[in-house]
C-alpha positions in Angstrom: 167.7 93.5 109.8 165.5 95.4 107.6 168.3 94.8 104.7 167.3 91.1 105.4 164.1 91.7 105.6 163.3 93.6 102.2 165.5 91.3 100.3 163.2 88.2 101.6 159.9 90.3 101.1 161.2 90.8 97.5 161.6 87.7 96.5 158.3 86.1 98.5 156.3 88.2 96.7 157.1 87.7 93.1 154.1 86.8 91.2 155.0 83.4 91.1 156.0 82.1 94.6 153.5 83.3 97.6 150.6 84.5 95.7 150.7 81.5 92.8 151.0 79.2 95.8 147.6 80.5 97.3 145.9 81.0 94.3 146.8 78.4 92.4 146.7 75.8 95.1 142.9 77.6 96.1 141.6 77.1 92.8 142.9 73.5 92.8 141.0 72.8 95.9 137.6 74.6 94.7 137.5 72.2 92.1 138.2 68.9 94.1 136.0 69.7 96.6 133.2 70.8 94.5 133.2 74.5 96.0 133.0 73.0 99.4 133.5 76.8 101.0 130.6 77.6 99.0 128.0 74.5 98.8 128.3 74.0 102.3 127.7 76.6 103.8 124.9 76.7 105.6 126.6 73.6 107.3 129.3 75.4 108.9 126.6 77.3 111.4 125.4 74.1 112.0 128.2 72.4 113.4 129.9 75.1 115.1 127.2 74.4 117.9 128.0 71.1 118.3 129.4 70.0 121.7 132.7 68.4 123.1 132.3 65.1 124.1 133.5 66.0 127.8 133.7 68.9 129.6 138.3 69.0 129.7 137.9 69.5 125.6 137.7 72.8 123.7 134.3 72.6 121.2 133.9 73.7 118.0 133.0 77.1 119.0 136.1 77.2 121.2 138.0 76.6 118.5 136.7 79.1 116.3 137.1 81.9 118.7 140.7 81.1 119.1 141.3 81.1 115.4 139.1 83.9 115.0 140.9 86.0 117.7 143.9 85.8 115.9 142.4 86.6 112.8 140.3 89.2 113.7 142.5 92.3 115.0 144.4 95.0 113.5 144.8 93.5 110.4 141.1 93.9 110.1 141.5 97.8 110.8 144.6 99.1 109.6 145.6 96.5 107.3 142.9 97.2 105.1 143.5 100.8 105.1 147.0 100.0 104.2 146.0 98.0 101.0 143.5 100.7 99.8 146.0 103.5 100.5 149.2 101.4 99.1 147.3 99.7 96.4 144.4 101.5 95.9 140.3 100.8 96.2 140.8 97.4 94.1 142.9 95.7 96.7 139.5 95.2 98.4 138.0 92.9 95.6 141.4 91.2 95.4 140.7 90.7 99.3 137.9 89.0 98.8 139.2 86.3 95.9 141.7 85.6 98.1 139.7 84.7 101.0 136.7 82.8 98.7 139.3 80.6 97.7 141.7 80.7 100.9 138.4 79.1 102.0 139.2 76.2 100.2 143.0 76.1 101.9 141.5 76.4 104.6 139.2 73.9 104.7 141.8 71.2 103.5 144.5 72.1 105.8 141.6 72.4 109.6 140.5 68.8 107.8 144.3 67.5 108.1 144.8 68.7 111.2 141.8 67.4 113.0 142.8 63.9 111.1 146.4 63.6 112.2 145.9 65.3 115.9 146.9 63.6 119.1 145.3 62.9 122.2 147.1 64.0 125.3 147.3 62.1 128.8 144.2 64.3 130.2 142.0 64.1 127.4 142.5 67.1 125.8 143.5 67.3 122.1 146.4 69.5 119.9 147.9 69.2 116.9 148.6 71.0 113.4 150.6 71.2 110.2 154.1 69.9 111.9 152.4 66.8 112.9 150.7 66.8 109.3 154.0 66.7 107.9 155.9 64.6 110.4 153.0 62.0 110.8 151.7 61.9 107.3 154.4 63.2 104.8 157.2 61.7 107.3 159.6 64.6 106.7 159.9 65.8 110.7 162.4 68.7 109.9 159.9 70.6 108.2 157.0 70.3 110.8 160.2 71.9 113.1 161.2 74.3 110.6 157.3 75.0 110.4 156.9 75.4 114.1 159.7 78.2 114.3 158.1 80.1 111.7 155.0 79.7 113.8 156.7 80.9 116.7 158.9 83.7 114.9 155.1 85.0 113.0 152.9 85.1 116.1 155.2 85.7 119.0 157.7 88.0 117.3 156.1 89.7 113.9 152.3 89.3 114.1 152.2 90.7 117.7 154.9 93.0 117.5 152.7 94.3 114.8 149.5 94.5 117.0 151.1 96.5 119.5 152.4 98.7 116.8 148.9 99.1 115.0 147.7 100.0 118.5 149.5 102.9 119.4 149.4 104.3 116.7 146.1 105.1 116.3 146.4 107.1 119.3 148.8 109.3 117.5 145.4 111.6 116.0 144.7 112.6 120.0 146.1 116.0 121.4 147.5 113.9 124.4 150.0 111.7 122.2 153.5 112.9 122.3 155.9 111.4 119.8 158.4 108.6 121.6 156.6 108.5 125.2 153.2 107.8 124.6 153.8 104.7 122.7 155.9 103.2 125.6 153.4 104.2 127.9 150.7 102.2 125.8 153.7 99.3 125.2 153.7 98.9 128.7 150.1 98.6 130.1 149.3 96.2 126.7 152.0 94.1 127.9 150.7 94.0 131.4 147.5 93.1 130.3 149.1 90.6 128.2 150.9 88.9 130.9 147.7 88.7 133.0 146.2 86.5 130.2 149.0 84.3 129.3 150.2 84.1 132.8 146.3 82.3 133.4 147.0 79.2 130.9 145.6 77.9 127.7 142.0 77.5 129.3 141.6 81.2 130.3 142.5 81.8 126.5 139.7 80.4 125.4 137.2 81.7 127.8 138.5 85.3 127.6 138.1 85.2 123.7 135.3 83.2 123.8 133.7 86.3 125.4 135.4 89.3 123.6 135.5 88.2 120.1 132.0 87.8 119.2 130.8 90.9 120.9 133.5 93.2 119.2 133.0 92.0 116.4 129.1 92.8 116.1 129.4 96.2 117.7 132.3 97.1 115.4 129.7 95.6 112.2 127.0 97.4 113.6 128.9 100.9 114.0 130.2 99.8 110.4 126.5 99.9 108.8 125.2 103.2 111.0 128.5 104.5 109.0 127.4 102.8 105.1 123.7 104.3 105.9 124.8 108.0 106.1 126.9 107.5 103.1 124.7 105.9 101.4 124.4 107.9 98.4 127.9 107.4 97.9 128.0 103.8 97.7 127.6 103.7 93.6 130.5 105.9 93.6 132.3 103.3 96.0 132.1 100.0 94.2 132.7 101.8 90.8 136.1 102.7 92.8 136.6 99.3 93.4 135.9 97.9 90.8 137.6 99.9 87.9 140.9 100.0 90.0 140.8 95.9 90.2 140.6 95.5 86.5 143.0 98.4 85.9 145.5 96.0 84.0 147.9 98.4 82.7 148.3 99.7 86.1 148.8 96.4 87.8 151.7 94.6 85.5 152.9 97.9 85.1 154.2 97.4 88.8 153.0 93.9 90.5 154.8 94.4 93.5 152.7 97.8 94.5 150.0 96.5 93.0 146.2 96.4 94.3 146.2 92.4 93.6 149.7 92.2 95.8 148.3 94.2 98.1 145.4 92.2 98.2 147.0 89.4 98.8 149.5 90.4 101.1 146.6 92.3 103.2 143.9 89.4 103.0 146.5 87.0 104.1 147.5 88.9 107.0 144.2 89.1 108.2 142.8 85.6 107.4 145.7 83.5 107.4 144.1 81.2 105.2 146.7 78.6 103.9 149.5 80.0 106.4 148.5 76.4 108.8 148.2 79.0 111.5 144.5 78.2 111.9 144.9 74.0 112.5 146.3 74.4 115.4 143.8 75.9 116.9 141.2 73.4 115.0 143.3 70.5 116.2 142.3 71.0 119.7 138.1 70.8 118.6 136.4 67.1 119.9 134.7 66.8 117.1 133.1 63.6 115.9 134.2 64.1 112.1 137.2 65.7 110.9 135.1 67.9 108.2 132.7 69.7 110.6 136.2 71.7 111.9 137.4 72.1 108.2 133.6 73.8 107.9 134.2 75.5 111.0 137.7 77.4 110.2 136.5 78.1 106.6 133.7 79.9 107.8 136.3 81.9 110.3 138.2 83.6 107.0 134.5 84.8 106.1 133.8 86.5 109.1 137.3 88.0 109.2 137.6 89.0 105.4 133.9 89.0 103.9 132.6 90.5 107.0 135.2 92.5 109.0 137.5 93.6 106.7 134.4 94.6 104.2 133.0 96.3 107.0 136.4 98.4 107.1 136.9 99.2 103.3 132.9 100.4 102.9 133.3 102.5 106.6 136.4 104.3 104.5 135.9 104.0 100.4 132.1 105.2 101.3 133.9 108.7 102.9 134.5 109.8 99.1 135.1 113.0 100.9 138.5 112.0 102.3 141.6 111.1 99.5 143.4 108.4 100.9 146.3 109.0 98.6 147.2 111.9 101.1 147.4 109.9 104.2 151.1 107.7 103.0 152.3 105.8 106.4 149.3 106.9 108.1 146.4 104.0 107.8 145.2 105.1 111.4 144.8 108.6 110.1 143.3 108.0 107.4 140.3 105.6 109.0 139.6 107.9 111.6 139.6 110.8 109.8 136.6 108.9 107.7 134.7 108.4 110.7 134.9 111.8 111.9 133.4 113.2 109.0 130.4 110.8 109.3 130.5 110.3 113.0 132.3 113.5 114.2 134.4 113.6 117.6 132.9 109.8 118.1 134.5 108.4 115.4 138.2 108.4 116.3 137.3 107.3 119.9 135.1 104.2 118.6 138.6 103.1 116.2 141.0 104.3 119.3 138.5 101.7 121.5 138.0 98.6 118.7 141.6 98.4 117.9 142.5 97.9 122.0 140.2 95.0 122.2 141.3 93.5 118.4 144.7 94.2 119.0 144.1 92.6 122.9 142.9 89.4 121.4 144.9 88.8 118.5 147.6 88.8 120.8 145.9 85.8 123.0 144.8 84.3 119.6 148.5 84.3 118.1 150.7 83.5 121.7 147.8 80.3 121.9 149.7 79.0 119.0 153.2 79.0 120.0 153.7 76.6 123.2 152.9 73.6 121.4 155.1 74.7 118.7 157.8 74.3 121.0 156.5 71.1 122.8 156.6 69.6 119.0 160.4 70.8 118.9 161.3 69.4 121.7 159.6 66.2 121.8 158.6 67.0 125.0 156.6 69.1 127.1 158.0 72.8 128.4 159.0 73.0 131.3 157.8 75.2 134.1 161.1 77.3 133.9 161.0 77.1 130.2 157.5 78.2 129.5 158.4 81.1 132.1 161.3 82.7 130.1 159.1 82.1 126.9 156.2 84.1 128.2 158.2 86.4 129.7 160.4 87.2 126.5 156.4 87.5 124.4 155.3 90.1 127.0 158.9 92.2 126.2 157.7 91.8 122.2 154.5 93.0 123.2 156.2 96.4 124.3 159.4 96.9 121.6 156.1 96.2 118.7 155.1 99.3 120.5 158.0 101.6 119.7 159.6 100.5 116.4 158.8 101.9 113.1 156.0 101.0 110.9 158.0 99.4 108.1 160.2 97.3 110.2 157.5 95.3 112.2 154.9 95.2 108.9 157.8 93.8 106.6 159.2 91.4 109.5 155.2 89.9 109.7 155.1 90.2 105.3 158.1 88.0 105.6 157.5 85.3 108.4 153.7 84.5 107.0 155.4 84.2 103.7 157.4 81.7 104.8 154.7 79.6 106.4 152.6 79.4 103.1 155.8 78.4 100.8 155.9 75.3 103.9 152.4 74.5 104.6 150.6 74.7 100.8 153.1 72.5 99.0 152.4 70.1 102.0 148.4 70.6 102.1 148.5 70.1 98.1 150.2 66.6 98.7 148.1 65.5 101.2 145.1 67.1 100.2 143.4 63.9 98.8 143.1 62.6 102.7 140.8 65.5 103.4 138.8 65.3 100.4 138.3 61.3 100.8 136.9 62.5 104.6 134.7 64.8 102.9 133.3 62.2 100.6 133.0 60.2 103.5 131.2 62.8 105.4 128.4 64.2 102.6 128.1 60.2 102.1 126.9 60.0 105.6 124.9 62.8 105.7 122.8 61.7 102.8 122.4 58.3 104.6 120.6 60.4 107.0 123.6 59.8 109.5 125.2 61.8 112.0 128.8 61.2 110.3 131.5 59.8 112.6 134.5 59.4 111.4 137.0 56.1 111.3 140.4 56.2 109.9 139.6 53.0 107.8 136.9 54.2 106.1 138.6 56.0 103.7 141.5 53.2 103.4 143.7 55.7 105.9 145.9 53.6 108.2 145.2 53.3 111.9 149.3 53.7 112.7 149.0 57.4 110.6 146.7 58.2 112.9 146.4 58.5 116.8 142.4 59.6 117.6 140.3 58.0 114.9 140.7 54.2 115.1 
């Protein structure tokens, strides 16, 4: 398996297949939308308040959480220590280009989905990139070949991952002993797990609707008591940054372990932008315009990259004190040994406690996206035994993530997320001219001084492409 795996990570990650696509395809979508994850910003808080239209429906803040949940987790923690320890300080600005214009992917693809999404029979809404493609490109074998990489990248490698990324950053504490402790933390995170899941789609929403916001300010607010007493050093820090992203002859000189790959690789594991993880969950959103939920998930890969995983980077590159060149297969290590030196004793107890609630709701976030993957497949439903043996076989993930090695699970989650973008961005670059035609349509309302609705037929979009907006 990890023979399998390396070869496929090899090749995904040449310069010109998953980061060209994302890129590339990001730039392209800055321009045709006018820098839409940029001029509209200050829309995107506005709509996310906006209410469901009925009380069964999931609102644009529902939505958000969801999405957010899965984006916001360990990713936010360890992958970023990763990229500055694999690919130095600079990996952190290539972070952030990848998530300004991931925006734009974003954006385009949360637009598609809210405009191709069903209705089910009580009242409640889904959808996402295999409908996309089914509904709109008419090529059905790729939204199912899309919807097992969904299933194989959330049940098997992003959450496998989590549990991983949990454990070990107990491995600092005197109590962790090597092999036992991590089952011992596999098994109560998969029990808690299977509480959740075992509660439906509903009690997703609530539960994350509660945890995600509040973790995420605490763990910001801990982040700048952190910047403040290493605040002399923060010159020091962005010079760091800085000088290793533009270090050009060290870049080509090896892409592959590269600060931009690692980046890229890093900033798409955390935000997901372009993956078509995301429209699923903005599918679900009663909106009255397609666009507001296109605003809404673009302003999710902010708060995950711009915010969180900034937030990270300046906790750690700000701790000049501590090399991370010395802490190789050890990104827990190497965070909480930066907090304790500005924090002391606190410090690995606060990253020991924020990774168990991110790692808690990515889980939720990334097992929301897999049942209607296989409802899609099937053309049906799950049934009651089926969605049993599914749920049951995600809580057993939960707990092997726990006890496998650290290259295995982070190359098996490199591998599956590069398979989605290589599916969903040729698709969301084909189509893309739908969402922008709704966006025109929605800034054309706006300046009316209208609260845009949206019909199919007003951008010339055929009523039987579409099942919600005739």
């Amino acid at each position: 398996m990890e023979v399998i795996v390396s070869f496929m990570n090899n090749w995904l990650y040449k310069p010109y297949v998953v980061p060209l696509f994302l890129i590339a395809v990001g730039i392209y979508f800055t321009i045709r939308t006018k820098g839409v994850q940029i001029r509209m910003f200050g829309e995107m808080f506005r709509v996310v308040t906006e209410k469901p239209s009925d009380d069964k429906s999931i609102s644009s803040f529902g939505a958000l959480m969801v999405s957010t949940a899965s984006r916001v987790g360990t990713g936010n923690i360890i992958g970023v220590c990763t990229a500055i320890i694999t690919g130095g300080p600079g990996s952190i600005f290539w972070m952030w280009i990848t998530a300004i214009f991931g925006g734009a992917n974003a954006f385009i693809e949360s637009t598609l989905a809210q405009i191709y999404k069903k209705k089910a029979d009580d009242g409640t809404y889904y959808g996402g990139p295999s409908y996309y493609m089914q509904n709109a490109l008419g090529q059905r074998w790729l939204g199912v070949i899309f919807s097992i990489l969904i299933i194989f990248t959330y049940a098997v490698g992003y959450n496998m991952l989590a549990a991983f990324n949990l454990q070990s950053t107990f491995a600092t504490f005197d109590f962790y002993k090597e092999g036992t402790t991590s089952k011992i933390i596999g098994i109560i995170l998969a029990a808690l797990f299977a509480v959740i899941i075992l509660g439906g789609a509903k009690k997703l929403t609530r539960v994350t609707g509660y945890l995600v916001p509040v973790m995420g300010i605490i763990y910001v607010v801990m982040s700048l008591v952190v910047i403040v007493i290493n605040a002399k050093n923060l010159g020091a820090m962005f010079g760091m940054i800085f000088k290793s992203a533009f270090d050009f002859k060290a870049i080509f000189g090896g892409f592959a372990g590269s600060c931009i790959m690692w980046g890229l690789k890093r900033g798409l594991y955390s935000n997901e932008a372009g993956m078509g993880s995301a429209p699923n969950a903005a599918a679900k959103a009663d909106v009255a315009h397609p666009v507001k939920q296109g605003l809404v998930q673009t302003l999710s890969v902010f708060i995950d990259t711009l915010l969180i995983c900034s937030a990270t980077a300046f906790m750690c590159l700000s701790t000049i004190s501590v090399d991370p060149s010395k802490f190789q297969d050890d990104a827990a290590g190497y965070v909480q040994t930066c907090l304790h030196a500005s924090l002391g004793n606190f410090g690995p107890i606060f990253i020991a406690i924020s990774m168990s609630l991110f790692a808690f709701t990515t889980l939720i976030g990334n097992y929301s996206y897999c049942e209607g993957c296989f409802a899609f497949i099937l053309k049906r439903d799950m049934s009651k035994v089926e969605v049993l043996v599914f749920r049951i076989i995600a809580i057993f993930l939960v707990f092997l993530g726990a006890t496998l090695s650290a290259g295995l699970v982070w190359d098996t989650a490199d591998m599956f997320q590069g398979l989605m973008v290589i599916c969903n961005i040729p698709t969301i670059a084909i189509l893309g001219g739908v969402a922008i035609k709704a966006l025109n349509d929605y800034t054309k309302q706006k300046k009316q001084g209208l609260a845009p609705h949206f019909k199919a037929a007003d951008i010339g979009l055929s009523e039987d492409k579409v099942d919600c907006w005739k």
